[in-house]
C-alpha positions in Angstrom: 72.6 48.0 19.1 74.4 50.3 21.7 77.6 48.6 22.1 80.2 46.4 19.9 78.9 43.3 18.6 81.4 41.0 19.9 79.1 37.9 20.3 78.6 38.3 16.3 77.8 35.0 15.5 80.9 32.2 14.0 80.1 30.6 10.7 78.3 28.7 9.2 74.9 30.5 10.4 71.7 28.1 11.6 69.6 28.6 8.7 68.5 25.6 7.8 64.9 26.6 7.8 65.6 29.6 5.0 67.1 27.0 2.9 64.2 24.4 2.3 61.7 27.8 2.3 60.1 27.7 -0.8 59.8 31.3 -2.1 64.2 30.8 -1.6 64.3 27.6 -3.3 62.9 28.8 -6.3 64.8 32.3 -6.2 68.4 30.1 -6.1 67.4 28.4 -9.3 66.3 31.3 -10.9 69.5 33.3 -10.0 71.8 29.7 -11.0 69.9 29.8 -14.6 71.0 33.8 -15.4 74.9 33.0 -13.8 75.1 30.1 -15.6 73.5 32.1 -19.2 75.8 34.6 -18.6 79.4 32.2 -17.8 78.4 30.4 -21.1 78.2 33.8 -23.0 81.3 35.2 -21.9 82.7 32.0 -23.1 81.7 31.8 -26.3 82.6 34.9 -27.5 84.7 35.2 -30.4 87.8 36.6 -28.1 88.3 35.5 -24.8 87.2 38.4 -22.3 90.1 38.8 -20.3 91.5 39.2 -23.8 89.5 42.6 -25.1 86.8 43.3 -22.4 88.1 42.6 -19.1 89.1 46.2 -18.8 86.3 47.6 -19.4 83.7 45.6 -17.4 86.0 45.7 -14.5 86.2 49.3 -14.6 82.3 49.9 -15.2 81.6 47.6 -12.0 84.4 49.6 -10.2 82.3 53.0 -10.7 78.7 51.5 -9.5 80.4 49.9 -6.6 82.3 53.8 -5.9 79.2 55.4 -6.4 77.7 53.5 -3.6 80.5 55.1 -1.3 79.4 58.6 -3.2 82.1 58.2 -5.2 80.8 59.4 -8.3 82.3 59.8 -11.8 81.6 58.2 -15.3 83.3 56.4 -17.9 83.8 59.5 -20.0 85.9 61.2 -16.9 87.7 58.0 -16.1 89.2 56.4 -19.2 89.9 60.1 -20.2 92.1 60.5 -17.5 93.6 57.2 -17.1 94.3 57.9 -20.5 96.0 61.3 -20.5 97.2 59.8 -17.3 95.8 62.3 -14.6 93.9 60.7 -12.8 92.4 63.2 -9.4 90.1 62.8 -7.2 87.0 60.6 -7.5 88.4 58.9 -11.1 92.0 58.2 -9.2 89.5 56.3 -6.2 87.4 54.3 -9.8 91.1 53.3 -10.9 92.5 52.0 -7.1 89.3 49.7 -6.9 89.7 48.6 -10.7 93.0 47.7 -10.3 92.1 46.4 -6.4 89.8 44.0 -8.1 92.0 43.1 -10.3 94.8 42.1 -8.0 91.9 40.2 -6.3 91.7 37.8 -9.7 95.4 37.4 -9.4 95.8 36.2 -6.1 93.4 33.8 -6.7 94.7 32.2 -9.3 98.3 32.7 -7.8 97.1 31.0 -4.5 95.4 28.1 -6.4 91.6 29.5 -5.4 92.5 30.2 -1.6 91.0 33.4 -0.6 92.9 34.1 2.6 92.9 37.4 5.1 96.5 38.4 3.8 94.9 38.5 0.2 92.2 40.2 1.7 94.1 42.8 3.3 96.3 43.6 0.5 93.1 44.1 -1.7 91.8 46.5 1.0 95.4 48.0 1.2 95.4 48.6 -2.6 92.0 50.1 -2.3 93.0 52.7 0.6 97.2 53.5 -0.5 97.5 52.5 2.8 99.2 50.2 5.4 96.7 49.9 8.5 96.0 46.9 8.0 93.2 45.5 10.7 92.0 47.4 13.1 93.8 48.2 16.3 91.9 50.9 18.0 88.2 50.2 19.5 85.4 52.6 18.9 84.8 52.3 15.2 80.8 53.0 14.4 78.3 52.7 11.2 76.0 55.6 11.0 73.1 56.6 8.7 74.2 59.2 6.4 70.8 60.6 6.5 70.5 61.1 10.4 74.1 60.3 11.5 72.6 58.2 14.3 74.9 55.1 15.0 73.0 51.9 13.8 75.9 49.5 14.4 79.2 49.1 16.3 81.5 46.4 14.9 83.3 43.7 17.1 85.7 45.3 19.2 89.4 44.8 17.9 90.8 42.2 20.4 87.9 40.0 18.9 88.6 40.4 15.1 91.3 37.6 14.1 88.8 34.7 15.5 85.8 35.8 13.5 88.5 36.5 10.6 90.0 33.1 10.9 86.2 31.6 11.3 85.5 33.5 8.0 88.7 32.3 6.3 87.7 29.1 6.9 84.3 29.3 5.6 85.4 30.6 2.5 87.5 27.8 1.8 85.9 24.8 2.9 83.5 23.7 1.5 82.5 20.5 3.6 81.7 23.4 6.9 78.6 24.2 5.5 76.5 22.5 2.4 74.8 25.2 0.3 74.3 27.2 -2.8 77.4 29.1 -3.8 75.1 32.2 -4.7 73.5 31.8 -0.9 77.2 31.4 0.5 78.5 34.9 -1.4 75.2 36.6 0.4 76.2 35.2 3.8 80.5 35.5 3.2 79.6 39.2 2.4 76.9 39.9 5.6 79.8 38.2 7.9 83.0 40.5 6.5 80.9 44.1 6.7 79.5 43.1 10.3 83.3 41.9 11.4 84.3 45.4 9.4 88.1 44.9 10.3 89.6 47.8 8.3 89.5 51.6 9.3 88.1 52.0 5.7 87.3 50.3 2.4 85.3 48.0 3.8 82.4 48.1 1.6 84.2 48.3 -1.3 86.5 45.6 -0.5 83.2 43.3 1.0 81.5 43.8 -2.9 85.3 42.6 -4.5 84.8 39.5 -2.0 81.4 38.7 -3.6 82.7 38.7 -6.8 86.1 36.5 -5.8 84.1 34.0 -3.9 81.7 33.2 -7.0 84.8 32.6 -9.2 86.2 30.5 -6.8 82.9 28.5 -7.0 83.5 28.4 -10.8 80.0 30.2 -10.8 81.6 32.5 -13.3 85.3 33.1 -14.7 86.0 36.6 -14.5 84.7 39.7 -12.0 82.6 41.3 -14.8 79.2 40.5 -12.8 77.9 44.0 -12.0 76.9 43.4 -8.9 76.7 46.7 -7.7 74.9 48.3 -9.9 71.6 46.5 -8.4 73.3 47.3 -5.2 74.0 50.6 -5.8 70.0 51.4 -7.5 68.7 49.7 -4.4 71.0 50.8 -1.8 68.8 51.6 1.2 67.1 48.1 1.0 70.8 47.1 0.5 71.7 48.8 4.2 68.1 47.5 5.7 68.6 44.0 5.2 72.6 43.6 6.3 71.0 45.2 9.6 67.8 43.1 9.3 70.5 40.2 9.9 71.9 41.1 13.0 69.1 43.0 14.7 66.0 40.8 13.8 68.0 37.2 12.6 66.0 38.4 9.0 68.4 36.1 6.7 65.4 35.0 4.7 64.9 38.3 3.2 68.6 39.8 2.9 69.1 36.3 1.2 66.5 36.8 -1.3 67.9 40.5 -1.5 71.5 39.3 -2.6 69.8 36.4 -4.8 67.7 39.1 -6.5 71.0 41.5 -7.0 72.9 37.9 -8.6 69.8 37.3 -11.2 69.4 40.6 -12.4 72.5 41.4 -13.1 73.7 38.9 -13.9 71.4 38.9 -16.7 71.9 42.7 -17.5 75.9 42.1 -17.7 74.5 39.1 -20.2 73.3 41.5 -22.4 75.6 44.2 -22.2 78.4 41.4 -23.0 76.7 40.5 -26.0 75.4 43.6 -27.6 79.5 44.3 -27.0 80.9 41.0 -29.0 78.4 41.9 -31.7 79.6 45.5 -31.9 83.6 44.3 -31.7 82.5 41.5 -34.8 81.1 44.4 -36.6 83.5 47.2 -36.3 86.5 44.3 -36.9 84.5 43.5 -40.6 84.0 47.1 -41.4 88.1 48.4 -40.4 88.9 45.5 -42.7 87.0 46.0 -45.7 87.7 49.8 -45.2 91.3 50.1 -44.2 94.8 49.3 -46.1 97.2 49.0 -43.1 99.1 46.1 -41.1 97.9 45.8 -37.7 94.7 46.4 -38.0 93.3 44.0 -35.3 95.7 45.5 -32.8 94.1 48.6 -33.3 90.4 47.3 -32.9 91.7 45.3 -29.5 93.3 48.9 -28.4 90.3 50.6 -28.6 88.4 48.2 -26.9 90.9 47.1 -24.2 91.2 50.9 -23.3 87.6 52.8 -24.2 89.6 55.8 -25.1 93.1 56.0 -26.2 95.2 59.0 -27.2 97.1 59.0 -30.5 100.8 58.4 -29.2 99.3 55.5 -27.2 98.2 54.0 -30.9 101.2 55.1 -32.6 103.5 53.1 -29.8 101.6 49.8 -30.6 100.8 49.9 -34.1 104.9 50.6 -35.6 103.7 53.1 -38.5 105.0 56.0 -39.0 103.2 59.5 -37.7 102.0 60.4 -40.8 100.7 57.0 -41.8 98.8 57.3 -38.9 97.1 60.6 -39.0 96.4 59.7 -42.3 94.3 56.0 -41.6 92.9 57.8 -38.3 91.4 60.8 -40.3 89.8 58.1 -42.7 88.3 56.1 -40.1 87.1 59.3 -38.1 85.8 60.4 -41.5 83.5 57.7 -42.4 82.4 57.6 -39.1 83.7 54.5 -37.9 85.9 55.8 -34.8 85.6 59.4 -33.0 88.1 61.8 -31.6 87.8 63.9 -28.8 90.5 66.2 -27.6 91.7 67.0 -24.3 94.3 69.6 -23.8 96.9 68.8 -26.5 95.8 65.2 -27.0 94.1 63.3 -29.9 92.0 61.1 -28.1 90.1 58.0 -30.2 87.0 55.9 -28.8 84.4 54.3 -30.6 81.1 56.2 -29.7 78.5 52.9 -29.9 81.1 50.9 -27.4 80.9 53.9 -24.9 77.0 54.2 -25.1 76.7 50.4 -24.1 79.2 50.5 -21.3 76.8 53.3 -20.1 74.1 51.3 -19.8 
């Protein structure tokens, strides 16, 4: 492909053939059992997610979907720093798309589940820390990182805001095109990273969409899906296919691709979501049975909203005196039911099991 791809295709794509195949039928209900295993799990926990764990998936999503871009940094390096609040380099980029996702959440609630272009933009905008907004200037270019050879030249500007309108409008109606919400996410996602309107961000602001758009569909209720992690351990195939689509018409295997990425994990964030409810249950009965102080489930929720969490953070929320403190702290840390860590002058408190899951 040696020029712009302004004759990209308008939605809703002629597929009608991938959709009765067999090997794809079977894949959607696969993928639709797993998303549905893992809405009813967040649900029934004993706290509701965006309660206690929203932070904390969002932000483990928001490092596999970084380290696709070769973003790369950990939990350790980012909660530390969002906690000591000095944030650099790659953990200040983790902490833009964390918070880019979650403005993403509260636009669509806010704009009673329209995802629009504006929205879009200002998640891209949050993303980025900057104003550019869509792109003016032709010539942009996808290259493989490997052999820097251009494999793909998005639609020229003076073409983007009809196949961004055409988009909208998929999105949001749902009578333009009669399929599987999962399906409609894989095609909603190959449509925004070939129209790639934005100077930059696209890919991280295509995965957010993803995420958005199966909310939207009610397919789940919050972004903790980790997407990207399947995305990011597969990320060559992930590049292959979107291309597959526009060079070859391959939608039948980028399809089963994104279906694949959905079930699995889908039913790895199942697990990890669990395995974290039966840790917060345990750690709540143990810090009551083992500690005399008022507040004591604020400090359990504190420790899990935040991973880590300096001392004058606690001591803010909990209204106990310093030495009160230092004194419950040192008996927890004792018995070896929370860890410190220290980072410059700070007391820094985590529990050690919650941090080993999130790794996962």
């Amino acid at each position: 492909m040696d020029k712009a791809y302004n004759e990209l295709p308008f939605l809703p794509p002629d597929i009608e053939e991938v959709l009765w195949d067999r090997e794809v039928i079977q894949k959607v209900l696969t993928t639709n059992k797993e998303i549905a295993r893992l809405n009813w799990i967040e649900q029934m926990n004993d706290r509701k997610i965006s309660e206690i764990f929203l932070n904390s998936l969002v932000l483990t999503e928001s490092i596999w979907s970084n380290d696709i871009e070769n973003i790369n940094t950990n939990i350790d390096k980012v909660s530390i720093s969002k906690t000591i609040k000095d944030a650099q380099g790659n953990e200040k980029e983790t902490l833009k798309y964390r918070d880019a996702l979650l403005l993403g959440l509260e636009l669509l609630e806010k704009n009673q589940w329209i995802i629009s272009i504006n929205n879009i933009v200002e998640i891209q905008q949050t993303i980025e820390e900057n104003q550019w907004g869509i792109r003016k200037v032709p010539g942009t270019k996808l290259t493989n990182a490997k052999t820097d050879k251009t494999i793909y030249f998005p639609p020229d500007p003076h073409f983007l805001w009809e196949k961004l309108d055409n988009l909208e409008k998929y999105i949001n109606d749902d009578t333009l095109h009669i399929a599987d919400g999962c399906i409609k996410s894989a095609i909603i996602h190959h449509q925004f990273e070939s129209i790639h309107p934005f100077y930059d961000g696209n890919w991280r602001t295509g995965r957010i969409i993803i995420l958005l758009y199966l909310i939207k569909q009610k397919l789940i209720n919050y972004p903790v899906l980790f997407i990207s992690g399947y995305l990011n351990e597969n990320k060559w195939d992930y590049y292959k296919y979107l291309q597959e689509v526009r060079v070859n018409n391959n939608r039948k295997g980028y399809i089963l691709y994104m279906l694949d990425a959905i079930e699995k994990q889908s039913r790895i964030t199942s697990e990890k979501i669990l395995e974290i409810n039966k840790l917060y249950r345990t750690k709540r009965e143990t810090i009551f049975d083992e500690l005399k102080m008022d507040k004591k489930e604020v400090l359990i929720d504190l420790l899990f909203q935040n991973i880590y969490i300096s001392f004058w953070e606690l001591l803010e929320n909990l209204d106990v005196s310093k030495p009160t403190l230092i004194k419950k702290l040192w008996e927890l840390e004792e018995k070896g039911i929370v860890q410190k860590t220290k980072q410059w002058k700070n007391s820094i408190y985590y529990f050690e099991e919650y941090v080993r899951i999130l790794k996962k």
